[in-house]
C-alpha positions as CSV (number, residue, x, y, z in Angstrom):
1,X,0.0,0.0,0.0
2,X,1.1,3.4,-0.7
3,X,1.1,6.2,2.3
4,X,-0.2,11.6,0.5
5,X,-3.3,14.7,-0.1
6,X,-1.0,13.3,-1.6
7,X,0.9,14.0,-0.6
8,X,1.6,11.7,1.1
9,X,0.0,15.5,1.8
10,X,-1.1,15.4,2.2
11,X,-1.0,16.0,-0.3
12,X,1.8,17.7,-1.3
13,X,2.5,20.6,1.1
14,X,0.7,19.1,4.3
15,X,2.8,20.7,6.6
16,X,2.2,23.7,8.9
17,X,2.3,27.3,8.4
18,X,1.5,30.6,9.9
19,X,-0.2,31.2,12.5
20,X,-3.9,32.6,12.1
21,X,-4.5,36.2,12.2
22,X,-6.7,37.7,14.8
23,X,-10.3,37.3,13.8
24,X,-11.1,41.2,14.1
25,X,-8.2,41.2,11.2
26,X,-10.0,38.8,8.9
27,X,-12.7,41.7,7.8
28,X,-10.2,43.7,5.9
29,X,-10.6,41.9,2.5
30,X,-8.9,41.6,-1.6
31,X,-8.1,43.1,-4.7
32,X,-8.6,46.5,-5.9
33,X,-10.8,47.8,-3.1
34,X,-8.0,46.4,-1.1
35,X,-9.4,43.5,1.1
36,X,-7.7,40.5,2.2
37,X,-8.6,37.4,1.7
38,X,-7.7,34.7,4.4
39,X,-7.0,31.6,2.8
40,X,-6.5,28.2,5.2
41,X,-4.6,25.9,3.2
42,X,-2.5,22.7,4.3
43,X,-0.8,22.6,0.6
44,X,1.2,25.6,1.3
45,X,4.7,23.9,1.5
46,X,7.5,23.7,-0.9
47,X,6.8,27.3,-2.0
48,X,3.5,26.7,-2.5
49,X,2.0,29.6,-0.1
50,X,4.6,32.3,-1.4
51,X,4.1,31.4,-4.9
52,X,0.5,31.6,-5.1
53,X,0.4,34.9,-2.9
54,X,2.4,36.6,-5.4
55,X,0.3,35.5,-8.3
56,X,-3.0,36.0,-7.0
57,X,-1.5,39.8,-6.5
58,X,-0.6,39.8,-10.2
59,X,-4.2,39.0,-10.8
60,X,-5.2,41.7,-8.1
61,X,-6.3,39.2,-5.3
62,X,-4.7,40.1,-2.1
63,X,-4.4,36.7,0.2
64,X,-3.1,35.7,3.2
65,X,-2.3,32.3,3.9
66,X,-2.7,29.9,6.6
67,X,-1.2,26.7,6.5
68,X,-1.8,23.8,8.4
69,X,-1.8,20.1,8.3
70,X,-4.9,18.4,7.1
71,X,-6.3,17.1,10.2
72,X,-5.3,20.8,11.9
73,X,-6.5,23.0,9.4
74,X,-10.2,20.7,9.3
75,X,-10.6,21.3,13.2
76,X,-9.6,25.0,12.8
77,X,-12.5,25.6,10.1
78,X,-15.0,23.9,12.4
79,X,-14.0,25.5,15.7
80,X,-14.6,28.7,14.1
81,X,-17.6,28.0,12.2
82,X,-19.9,30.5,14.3
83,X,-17.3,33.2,13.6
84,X,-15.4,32.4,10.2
85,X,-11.8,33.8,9.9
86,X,-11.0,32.4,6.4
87,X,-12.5,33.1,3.4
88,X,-11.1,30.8,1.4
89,X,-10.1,26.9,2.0
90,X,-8.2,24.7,-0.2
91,X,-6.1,21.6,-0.4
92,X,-7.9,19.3,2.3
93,X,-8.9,15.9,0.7
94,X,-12.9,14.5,0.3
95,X,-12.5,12.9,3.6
96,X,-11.5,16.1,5.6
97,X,-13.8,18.4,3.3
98,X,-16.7,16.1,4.4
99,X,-16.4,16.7,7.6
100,X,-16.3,20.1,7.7
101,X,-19.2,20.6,5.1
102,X,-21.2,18.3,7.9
103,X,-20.5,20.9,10.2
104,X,-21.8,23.8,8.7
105,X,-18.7,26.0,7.8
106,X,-18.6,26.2,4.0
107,X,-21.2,26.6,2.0
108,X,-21.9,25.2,-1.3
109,X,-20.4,27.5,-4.6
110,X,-20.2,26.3,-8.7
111,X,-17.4,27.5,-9.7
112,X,-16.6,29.0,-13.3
113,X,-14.1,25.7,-14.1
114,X,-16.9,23.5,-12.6
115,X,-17.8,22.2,-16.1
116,X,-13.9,21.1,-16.9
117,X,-13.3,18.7,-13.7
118,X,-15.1,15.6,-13.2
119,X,-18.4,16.3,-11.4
120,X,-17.5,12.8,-9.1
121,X,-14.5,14.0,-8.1
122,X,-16.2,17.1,-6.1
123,X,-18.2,16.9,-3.4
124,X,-20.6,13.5,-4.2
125,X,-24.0,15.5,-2.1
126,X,-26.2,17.4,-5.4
127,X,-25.1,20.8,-3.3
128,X,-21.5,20.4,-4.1
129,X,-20.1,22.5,-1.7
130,X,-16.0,21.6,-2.4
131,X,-14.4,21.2,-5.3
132,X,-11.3,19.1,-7.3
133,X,-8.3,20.7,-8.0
134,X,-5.4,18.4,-7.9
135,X,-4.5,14.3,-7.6
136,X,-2.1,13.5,-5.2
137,X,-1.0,9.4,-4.5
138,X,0.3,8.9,-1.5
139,X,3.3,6.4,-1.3
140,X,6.3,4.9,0.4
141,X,9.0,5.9,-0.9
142,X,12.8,4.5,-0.6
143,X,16.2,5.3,-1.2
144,X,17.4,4.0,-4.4
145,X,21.0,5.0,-4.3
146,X,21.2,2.2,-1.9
147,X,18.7,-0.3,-2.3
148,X,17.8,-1.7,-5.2
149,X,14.0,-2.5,-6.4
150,X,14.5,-6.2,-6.1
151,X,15.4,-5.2,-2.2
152,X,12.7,-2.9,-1.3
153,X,9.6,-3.6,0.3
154,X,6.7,-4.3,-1.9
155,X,4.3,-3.1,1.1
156,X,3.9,-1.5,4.1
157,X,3.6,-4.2,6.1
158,X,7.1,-5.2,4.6
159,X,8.6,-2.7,7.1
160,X,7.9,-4.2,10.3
161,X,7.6,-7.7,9.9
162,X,10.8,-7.9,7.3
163,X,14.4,-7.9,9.6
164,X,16.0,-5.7,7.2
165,X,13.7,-3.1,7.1
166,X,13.0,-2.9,10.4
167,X,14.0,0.7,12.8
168,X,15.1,1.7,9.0
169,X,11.8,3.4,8.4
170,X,10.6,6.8,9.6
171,X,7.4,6.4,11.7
172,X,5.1,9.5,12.3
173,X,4.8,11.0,15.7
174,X,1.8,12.7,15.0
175,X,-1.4,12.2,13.3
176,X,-2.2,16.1,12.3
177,X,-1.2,15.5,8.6
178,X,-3.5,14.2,5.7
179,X,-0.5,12.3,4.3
180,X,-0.1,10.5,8.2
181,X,-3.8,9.6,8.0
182,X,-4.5,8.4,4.5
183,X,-2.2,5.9,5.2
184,X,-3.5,4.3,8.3
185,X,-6.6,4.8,6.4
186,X,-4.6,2.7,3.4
187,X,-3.4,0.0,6.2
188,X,-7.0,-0.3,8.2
189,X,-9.4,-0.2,5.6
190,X,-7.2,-3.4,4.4
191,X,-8.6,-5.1,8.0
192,X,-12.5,-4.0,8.0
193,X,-14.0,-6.1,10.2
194,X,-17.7,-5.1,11.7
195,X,-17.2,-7.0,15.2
196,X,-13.7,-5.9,15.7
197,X,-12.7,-2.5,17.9
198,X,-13.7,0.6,15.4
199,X,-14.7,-1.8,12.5
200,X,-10.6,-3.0,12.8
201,X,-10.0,-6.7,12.9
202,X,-6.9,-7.7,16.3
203,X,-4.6,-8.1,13.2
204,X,-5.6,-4.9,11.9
205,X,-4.5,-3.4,15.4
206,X,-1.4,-5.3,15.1
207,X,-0.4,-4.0,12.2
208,X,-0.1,-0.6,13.5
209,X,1.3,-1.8,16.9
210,X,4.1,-3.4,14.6
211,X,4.4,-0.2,12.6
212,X,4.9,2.4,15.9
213,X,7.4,-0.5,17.1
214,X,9.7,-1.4,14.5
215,X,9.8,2.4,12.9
216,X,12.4,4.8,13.4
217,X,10.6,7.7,15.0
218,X,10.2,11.4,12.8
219,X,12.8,13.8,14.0
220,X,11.0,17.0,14.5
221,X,11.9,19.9,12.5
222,X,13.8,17.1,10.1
223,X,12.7,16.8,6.4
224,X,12.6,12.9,5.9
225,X,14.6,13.4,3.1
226,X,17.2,15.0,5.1
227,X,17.3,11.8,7.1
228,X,17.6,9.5,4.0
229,X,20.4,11.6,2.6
230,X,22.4,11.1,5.9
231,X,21.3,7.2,5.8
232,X,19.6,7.7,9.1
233,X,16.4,5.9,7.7
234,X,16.0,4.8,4.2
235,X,12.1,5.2,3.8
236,X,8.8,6.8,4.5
237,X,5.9,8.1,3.9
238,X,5.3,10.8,1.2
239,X,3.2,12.9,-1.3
240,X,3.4,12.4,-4.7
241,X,4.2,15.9,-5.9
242,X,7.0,16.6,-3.5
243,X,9.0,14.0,-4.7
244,X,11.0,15.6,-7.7
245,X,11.8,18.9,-5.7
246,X,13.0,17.0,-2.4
247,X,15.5,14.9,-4.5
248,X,17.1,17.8,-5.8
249,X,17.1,20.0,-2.6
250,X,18.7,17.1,-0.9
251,X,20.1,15.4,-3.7
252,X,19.3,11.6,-3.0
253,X,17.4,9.5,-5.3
254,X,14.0,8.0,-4.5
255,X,11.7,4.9,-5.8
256,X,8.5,4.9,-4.4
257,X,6.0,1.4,-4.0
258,X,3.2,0.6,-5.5
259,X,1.4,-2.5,-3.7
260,X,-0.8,-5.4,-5.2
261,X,-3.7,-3.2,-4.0
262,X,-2.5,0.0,-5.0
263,X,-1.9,3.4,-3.3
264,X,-4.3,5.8,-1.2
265,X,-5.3,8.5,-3.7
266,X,-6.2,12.1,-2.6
267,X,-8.1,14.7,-4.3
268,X,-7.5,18.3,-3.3
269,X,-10.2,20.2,-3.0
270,X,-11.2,23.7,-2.4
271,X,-14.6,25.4,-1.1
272,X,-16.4,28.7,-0.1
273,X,-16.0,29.0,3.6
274,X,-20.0,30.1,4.8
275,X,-20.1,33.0,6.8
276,X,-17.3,34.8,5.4
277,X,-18.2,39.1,4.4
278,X,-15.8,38.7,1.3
279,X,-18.0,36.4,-0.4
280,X,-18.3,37.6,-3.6
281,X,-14.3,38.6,-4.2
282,X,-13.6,34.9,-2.4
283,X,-15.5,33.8,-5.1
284,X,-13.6,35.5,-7.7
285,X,-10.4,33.7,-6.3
286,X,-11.9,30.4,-6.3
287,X,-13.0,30.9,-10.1
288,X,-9.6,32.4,-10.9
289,X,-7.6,29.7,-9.0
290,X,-9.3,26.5,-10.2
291,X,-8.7,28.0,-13.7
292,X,-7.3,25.8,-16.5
293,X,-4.1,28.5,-16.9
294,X,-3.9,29.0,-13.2
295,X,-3.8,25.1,-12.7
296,X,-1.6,24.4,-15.5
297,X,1.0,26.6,-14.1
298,X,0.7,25.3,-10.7
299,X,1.1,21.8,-12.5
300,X,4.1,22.7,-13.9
301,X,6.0,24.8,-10.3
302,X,5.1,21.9,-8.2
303,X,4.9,18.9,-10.2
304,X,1.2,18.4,-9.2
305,X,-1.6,16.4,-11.2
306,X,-4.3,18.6,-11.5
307,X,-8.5,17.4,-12.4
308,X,-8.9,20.3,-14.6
309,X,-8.7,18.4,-18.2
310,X,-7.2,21.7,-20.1
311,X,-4.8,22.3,-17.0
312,X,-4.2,18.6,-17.1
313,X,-2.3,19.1,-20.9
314,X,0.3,21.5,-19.0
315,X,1.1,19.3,-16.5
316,X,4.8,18.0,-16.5
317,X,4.9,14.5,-18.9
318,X,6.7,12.3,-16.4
319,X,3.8,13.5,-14.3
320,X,0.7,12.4,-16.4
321,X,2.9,9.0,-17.4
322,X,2.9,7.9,-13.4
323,X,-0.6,8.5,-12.8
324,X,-1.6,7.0,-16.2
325,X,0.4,3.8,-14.6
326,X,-0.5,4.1,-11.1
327,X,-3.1,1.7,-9.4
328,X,-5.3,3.7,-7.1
329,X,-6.6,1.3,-3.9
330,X,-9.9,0.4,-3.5
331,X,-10.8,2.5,-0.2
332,X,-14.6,2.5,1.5
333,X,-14.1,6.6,2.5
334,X,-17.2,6.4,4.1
335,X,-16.1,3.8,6.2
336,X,-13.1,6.0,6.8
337,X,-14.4,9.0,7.1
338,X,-16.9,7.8,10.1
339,X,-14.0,6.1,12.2
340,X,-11.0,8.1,11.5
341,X,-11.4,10.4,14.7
342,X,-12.0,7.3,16.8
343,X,-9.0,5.7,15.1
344,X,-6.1,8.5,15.9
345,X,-7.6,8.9,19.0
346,X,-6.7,5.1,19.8
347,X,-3.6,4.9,17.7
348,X,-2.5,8.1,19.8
349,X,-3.8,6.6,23.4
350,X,-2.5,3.5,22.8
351,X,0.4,3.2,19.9
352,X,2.2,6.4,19.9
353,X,4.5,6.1,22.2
């Protein structure tokens, strides 16, 4: 199985950010009448947040991003659903996107692009409320400067119940990301069983005992990368899309694993956040964002995969060529998405140690 949004995250940036403005800041608001829009994101990493600020100003949006991991940034929309601080939200997966619609806090918006993404790919309720921008797979990936593909794992489970991969994987210490969740989500959903604890069969709760046990824990502040390139680990969990840039940054070479049932896939979404007083010029942003040019470009800085079919023709070829070839596992996100909270909550009570 594969472990982002998909980066892994999560997709693709899932990592944190700034910290939110004040909420008495958030009615200033964008473009030529000189507004800001406050846009949570957690696919601001890897440039993403300062590249996209500086060309929404070029089309005369003025934004301010807040970054987050997945997880975060979903409980940050629905804390302050009764008193909105963003505008704007974009880069959380279906799964997170659900629950926050459920909660009230954004609020359902068609935008211009709507017609040039696949309808099932948004928001499946008939008030689609979030929409697709980008595909995001979330794998393992290893270090192929020292071990070959006829020596990596072929799964995740390789890792923990194969000697020689064992403490030479990087194990999360947290559960914030979308990338750390869509693979437990990859590994669980493998081990549904309706009379076991949360829908989990014992050997489904062994799995993930074996994973916190065997795995090399995440150094904080620490790219994973970083570690591979000083051989502290070998592999990990990571988002498609930041792949390319992190080989270069850190120059180390990595393979990433495709299992017999395929990898965790996340779709990036983005939606109207309900409540906001910049409604109209946030939905000018989301119409100029989505767009087939803006996407296309965004394909081509970050490596990305993006829904939008004319955007999809700018995307990088080596990009459109893995995704073409990569199986996408067979994952019941309802299932998921109604025991997810339950299942961090054990995995962090009992596991994360």
């Amino acid at each position: 199985m594969a472990a982002a949004a998909v980066a892994v995250t999560l997709l693709a940036g899932c990592g944190a950010g700034a910290a939110a403005p004040e909420a008495t800041g958030s009615s200033s608001a964008a473009g030529a009448s000189g507004e800001t829009l406050v846009v949570y994101t957690n696919s601001n990493g890897e440039g993403r947040g300062d590249w996209l600020t500086k060309k929404a100003a070029d089309a005369g949006f003025k934004i301010e991003i807040v970054g987050a991991g997945g997880a975060d940034a979903t409980n940050k929309l629905i804390a302050e659903k009764n008193n909105p601080i963003a505008d704007v939200a974009f880069g959380l997966n279906n799964m997170y996107f659900a629950q926050v619609k459920s909660a009230g806090a954004i609020e359902a918006y068609e935008p211009a692009w709507a017609g040039e993404v696949e309808a099932s790919l948004a928001d499946s309720d008939d008030d689609k409320a979030y929409w697709p921008l980008v595909k995001q797979a979330i794998l393992l990936g290893y270090n192929s400067d020292k071990i070959t593909p006829e020596q990596a794992p072929k799964d995740w489970t390789d890792l923990w119940s194969k000697d020689e991969f064992k403490t030479r994987y990087e194990r999360v210490t947290g559960l914030g990301t979308a990338t750390a969740q869509l693979v437990f989500a990859g590994i669980l959903s493998r081990y549904k069983d309706d009379s076991g604890d949360l829908g989990i069969s014992d050997e489904g709760w062994k799995q993930v005992e074996q994973y916190f046990k065997n795995g090399s824990p995440a150094v904080a502040k620490t790219d994973l990368f970083a570690r591979i390139a000083s051989g502290d680990v070998d592999m990990g969990q990571m988002p498609s899309s930041i792949v390319a840039e992190r080989e270069k940054s850190f120059k180390v070479n990595v393979e990433t694993v495709v299992p017999s049932v395929g990898v965790p896939l996340a779709v990036e979404q983005v939606a109207l956040v309900k409540g906001t007083d910049k409604k109209e010029q946030a939905q000018k942003f989301i119409d100029w964002f989505g767009s087939a040019d803006v996407q296309g470009e965004w394909a081509q800085q970050f490596n990305s995969m993006p829904v939008n079919k004319s955007a999809a023709a700018k995307a990088k070829p080596e990009v459109v060529e893995f995704f073409d070839g990569l199986k996408q596992q067979d994952i019941d996100w309802n299932f998921v998405q109604e025991n997810m909270g339950a299942w961090v909550e054990k995995i962090e009570l009992e596991y994360m140690t």
